[in-house]
N, C-alpha and C positions, 0 to 999 in steps of 0.2 A: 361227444355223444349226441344223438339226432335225438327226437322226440321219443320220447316212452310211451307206449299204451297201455291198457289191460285190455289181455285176449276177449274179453265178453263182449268190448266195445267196439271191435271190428264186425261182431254179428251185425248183418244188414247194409255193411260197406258194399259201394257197387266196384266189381271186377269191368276195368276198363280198359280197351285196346289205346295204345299209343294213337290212332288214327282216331280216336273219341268216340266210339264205339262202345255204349254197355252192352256186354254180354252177356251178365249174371249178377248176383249180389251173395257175400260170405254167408255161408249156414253155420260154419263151426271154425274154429281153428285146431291144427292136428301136429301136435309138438311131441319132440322126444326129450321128456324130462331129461334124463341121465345125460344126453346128449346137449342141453340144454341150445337148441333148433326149431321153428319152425318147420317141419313136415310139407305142408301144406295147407288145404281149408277145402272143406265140403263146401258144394252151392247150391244154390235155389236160383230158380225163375226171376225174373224182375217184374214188380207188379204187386199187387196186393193181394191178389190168390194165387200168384206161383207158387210150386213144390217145391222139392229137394230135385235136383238136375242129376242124371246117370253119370255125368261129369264132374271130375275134381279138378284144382289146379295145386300140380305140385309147386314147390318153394322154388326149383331152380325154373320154374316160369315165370316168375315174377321177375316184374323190372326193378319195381319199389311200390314200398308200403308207404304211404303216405296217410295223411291227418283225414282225410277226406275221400280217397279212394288205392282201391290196388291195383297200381299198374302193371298190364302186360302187353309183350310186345305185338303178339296176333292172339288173335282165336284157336291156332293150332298148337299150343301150350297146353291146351285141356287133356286131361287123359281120363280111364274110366276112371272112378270113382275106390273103386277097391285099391287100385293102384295106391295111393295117398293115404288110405284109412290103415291096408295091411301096413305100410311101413310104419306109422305112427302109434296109432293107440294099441293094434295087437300087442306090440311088444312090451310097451309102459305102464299099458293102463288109464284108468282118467283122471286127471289132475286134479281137475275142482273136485272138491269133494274127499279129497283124500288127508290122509294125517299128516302131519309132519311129525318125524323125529330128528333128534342128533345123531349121531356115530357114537354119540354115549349113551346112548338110549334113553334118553328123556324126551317125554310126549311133549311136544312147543304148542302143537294147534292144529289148524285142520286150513287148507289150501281154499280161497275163497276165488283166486284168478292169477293167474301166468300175468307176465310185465312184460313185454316186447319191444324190442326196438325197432323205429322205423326207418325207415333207408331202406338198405338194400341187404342187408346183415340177415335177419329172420331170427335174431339173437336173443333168447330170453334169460333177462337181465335181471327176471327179482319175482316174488310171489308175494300176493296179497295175501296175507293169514289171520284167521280168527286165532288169538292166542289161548293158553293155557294158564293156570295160576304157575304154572313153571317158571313161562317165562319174567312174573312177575308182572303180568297185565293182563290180569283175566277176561277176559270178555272184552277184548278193545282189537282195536284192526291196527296189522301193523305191517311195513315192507320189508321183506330178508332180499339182500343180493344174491345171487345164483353164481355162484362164481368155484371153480375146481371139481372134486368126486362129488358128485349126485349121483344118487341113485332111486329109483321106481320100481317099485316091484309089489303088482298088483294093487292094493288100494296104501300105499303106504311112497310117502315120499321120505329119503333120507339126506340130510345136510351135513356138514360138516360142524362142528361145534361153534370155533369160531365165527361162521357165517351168523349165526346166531346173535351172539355179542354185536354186532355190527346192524340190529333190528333198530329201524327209523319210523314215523308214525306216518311221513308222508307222502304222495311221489316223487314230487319234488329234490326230497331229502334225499331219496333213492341214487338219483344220478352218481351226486358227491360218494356214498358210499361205496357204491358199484365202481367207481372209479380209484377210489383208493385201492381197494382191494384189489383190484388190477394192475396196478403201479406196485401196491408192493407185496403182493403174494400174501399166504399162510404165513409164511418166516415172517415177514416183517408183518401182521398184524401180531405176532406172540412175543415179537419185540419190543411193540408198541402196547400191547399191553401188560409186559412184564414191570412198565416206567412207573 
């Protein structure tokens, strides 16, 4: 797995051409929970009093998301803006901000930021979450992996149970997690925890 981010911390990454060209800098990032994808990202101007730019860039114009900027191959990647927000938020909703539950209906927390992988994927691999006395750690931040049925809908994010059980305190932790769960699916964490 390539480096992890939290979506907040791409705001103000500069959009850069392969030829070393800034063209703009992230305003937002625009994911589909359920889909658990990168969308795209709103932009703004480069500069200290730049705007919000009439132009987006969808995900399949990016080369790669990197530590330090998001690469794309030209300037003609941009599309409008609607283009990217329709496909993203319309449908989902907005993440931060939103509750988490399980598929058993227990309130866990409430979404503080998306976890993203960088490369070339657009892959979001975990959420930052203010927890609940649910989940036995009230008031503390803690990282769930994103992994099988999600679902969004409206202000309300839904997990899997198990995803739950597998909550780490740190990003770090995240990876290992995310990757198990990936290696051995639902069945084998109910395996793994039947031991």
């Amino acid at each position: 797995m390539t480096t992890l981010m939290l979506a907040a911390g791409l705001t103000k990454r500069p959009v850069v051409t392969l030829g070393g060209e800034a063209v703009a800098q992230v305003k937002d990032t625009v994911f589909d929970a359920a889909g658990g994808q990168i969308t795209g990202f709103t932009l703004a101007g480069r500069g200290l009093f730049s705007g919000p730019l009439k132009q987006s860039l969808p995900w399949s114009g990016v080369h790669a998301l990197g530590p330090d900027a998001v690469m794309i191959p030209a300037v003609e990647v941009l599309q409008a803006r609607d283009a990217v927000v329709d496909r993203g938020e319309a449908d989902t909703g907005q993440v931060r901000g939103a509750r988490v539950l399980s598929d058993a209906g227990l309130e866990l927390g409430t979404v503080l930021d998306a976890v993203v992988e960088g490369g070339t994927s657009g892959r979001v691999v975990g959420f930052e979450v203010a927890t609940t006395e649910a989940m036995g750690r009230h008031e503390r931040r803690v990282f769930l992996p994103a992994h099988g049925q999600l679902a969004m809908t409206g202000d309300t994010l839904v997990i899997p149970a198990l995803l739950a059980e597998q909550a780490v305190d740190d990003l770090g932790a995240l990876t290992a997690a995310w990757e198990r769960i990936r290696a051995t699916g639902e069945a084998g964490l109910r395996k793994g925890d039947d031991r």
